[in-house]
C-alpha positions in Angstrom: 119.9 134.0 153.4 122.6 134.5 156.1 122.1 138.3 156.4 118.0 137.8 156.3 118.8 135.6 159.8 120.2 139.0 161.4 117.3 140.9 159.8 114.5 138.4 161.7 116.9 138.5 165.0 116.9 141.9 164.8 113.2 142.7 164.0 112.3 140.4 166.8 114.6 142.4 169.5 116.6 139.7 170.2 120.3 138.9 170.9 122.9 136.5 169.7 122.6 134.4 172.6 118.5 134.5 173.0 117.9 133.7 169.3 120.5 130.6 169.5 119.0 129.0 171.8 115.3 129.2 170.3 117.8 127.4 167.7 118.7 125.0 170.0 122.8 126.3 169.0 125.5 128.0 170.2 126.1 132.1 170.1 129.3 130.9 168.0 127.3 128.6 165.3 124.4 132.0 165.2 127.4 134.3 164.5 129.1 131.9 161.8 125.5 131.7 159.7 124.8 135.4 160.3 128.6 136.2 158.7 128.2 133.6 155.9 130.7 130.9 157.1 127.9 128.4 158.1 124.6 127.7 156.7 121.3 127.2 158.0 120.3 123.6 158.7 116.3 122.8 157.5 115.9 122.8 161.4 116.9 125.7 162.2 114.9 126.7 159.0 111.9 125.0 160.1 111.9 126.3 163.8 112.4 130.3 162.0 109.5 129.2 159.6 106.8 126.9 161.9 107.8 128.8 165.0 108.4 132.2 164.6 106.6 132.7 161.6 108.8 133.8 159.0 108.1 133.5 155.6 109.6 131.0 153.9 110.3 133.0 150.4 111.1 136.2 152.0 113.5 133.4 154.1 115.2 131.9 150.8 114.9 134.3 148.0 113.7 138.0 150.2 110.1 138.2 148.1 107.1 139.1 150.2 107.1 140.3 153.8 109.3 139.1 156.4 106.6 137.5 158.6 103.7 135.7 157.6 101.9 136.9 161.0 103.1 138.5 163.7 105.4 136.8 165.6 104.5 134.8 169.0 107.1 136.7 170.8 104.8 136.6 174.0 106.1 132.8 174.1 109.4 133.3 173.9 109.0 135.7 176.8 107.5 133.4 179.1 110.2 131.0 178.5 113.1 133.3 179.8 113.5 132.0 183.6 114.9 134.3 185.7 119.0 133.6 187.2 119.1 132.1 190.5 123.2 134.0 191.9 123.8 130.1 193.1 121.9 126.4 193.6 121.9 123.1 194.2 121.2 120.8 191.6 120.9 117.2 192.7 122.4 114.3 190.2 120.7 111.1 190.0 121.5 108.3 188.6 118.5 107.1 186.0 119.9 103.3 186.8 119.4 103.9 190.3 115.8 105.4 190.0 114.6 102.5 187.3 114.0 105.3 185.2 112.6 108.5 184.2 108.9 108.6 185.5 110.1 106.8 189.2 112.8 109.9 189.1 109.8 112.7 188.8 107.5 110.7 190.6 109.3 110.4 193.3 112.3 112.7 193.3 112.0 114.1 196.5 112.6 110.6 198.6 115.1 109.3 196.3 118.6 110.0 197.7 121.1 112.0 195.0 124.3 110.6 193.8 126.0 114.1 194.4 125.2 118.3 194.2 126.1 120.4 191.1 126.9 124.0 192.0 126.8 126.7 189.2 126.1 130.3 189.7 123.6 131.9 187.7 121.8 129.3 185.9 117.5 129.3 186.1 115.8 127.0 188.6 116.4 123.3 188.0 114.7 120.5 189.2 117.8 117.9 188.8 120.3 116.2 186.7 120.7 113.2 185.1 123.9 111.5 183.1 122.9 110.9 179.8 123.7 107.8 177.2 123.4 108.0 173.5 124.6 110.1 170.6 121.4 111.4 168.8 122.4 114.8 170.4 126.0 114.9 169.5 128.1 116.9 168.9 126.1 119.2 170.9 125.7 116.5 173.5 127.6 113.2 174.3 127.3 110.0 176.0 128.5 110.6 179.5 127.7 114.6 179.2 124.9 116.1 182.0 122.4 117.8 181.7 120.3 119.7 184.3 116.1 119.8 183.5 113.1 121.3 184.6 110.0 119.1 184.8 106.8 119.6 182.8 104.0 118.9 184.4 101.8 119.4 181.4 102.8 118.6 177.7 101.0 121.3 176.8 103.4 123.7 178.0 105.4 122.7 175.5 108.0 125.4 173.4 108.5 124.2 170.1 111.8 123.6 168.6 113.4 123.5 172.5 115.6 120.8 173.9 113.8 118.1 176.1 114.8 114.9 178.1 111.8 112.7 177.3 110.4 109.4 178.2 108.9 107.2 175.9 106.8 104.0 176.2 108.6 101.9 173.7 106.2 98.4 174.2 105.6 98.3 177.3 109.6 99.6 178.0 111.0 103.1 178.8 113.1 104.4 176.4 114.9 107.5 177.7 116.1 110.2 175.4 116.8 114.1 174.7 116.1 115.2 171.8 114.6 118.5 170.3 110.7 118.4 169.9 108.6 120.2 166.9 105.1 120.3 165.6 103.6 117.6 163.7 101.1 118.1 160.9 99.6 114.7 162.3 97.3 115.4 165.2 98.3 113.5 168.5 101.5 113.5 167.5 104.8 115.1 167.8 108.5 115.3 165.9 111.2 114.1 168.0 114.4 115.7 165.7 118.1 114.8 166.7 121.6 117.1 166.1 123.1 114.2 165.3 122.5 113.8 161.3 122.8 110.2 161.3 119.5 109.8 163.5 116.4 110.2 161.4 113.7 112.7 162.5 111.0 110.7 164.1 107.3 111.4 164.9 105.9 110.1 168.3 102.4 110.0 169.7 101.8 112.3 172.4 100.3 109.3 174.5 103.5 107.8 174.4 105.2 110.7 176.2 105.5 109.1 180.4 107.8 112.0 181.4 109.3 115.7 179.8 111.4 118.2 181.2 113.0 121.0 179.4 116.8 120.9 179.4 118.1 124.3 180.9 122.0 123.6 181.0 124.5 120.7 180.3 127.6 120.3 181.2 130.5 118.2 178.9 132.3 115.8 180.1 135.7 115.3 179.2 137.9 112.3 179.6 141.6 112.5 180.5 143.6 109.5 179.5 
């Protein structure tokens, strides 16, 4: 299966980096399955399958043709934001802003907590600490990561990372987690990195706030 993985990156055009992050992984774990010292997790296997639309038994066992249809490469295009040389990515502080949907709603009279400078990153909205450990190891409590704001859920690219709101009775519940197609209608799959975390399908309706995670930053403790 692991060389079949370079054969769809490489019938789609795409490089290392590019088709890792459709993944939602790093260059490094794409290299490791493409070489054989990593396999590929039924995520990864579902975005290739549901999202790009690979063939499942041309997938596992090379029988039939390597794409059920022809790829949706035009959405994978649209996605690729161009690199701003240098911004200024304001942090907030979620407890400070009572939350995700007063943060968007009213981001531009809320005062930061501080700037993040990077070079070369596309155009975010903001940053936010984040709590929790459905993302980890990729993310951990504590890490930051810098968004862009949806304005419609329909805009939507399946299998990406996404800092989410979620009307949990009545309370908002604010996570990141990647987000997939459900095969019940209204709804969505809300899948964690972390294996411990079960996958977890949400209605749509529920969804107060998205924004697509573009970058994040680790934090690392010094004792």
């Amino acid at each position: 299966m692991n060389e079949r993985v370079k054969s769809i990156r490489k019938q789609l055009g795409m490089t290392q980096e590019q088709l890792a992050q459709r993944l939602g992984i790093g260059k490094a774990a794409l290299s490791m399955i493409e070489t054989g010292k990593a396999g590929l997790s039924t995520r990864n296997r579902n975005i290739l399958v549901q999202d790009l639309n690979v063939n499942p038994e041309w997938l596992e066992e090379g029988r039939g043709p390597m794409f059920n249809a022809e790829p949706d490469l035009q959405a994978f295009m649209h996605r690729t934001d161009a690199s701003l040389p240098m911004q200024s990515v304001p942090l907030y502080s979620i407890e400070g802003t009572a939350g995700l949907v007063p943060l968007f709603t009213r981001q531009e009279e809320l005062k930061p907590i501080n700037y993040i400078h990077i070079p070369n990153l596309p155009k975010c909205d903001g940053a936010i600490y984040i709590v929790g450990d459905s993302m980890y190891p990729l993310l951990k409590s504590g890490d930051i990561v810098l968004y862009k704001q949806l304005q419609h859920l329909e805009d939507i690219f399946w299998g990406d990372m996404y800092l989410l709101s979620i009307d949990l009775d009545g309370e908002e519940y604010v996570t990141v987690k990647y987000i997939q197609k459900s095969e019940r209608e209204g709804y969505v799959r809300l899948v964690s990195q972390n294996p411990h975390h079960a996958d977890k399908e949400v209605a749509v309706s529920r969804i107060r706030a998205c924004a697509l995670v573009k970058a994040s930053i680790r934090m690392n403790s010094l004792r």
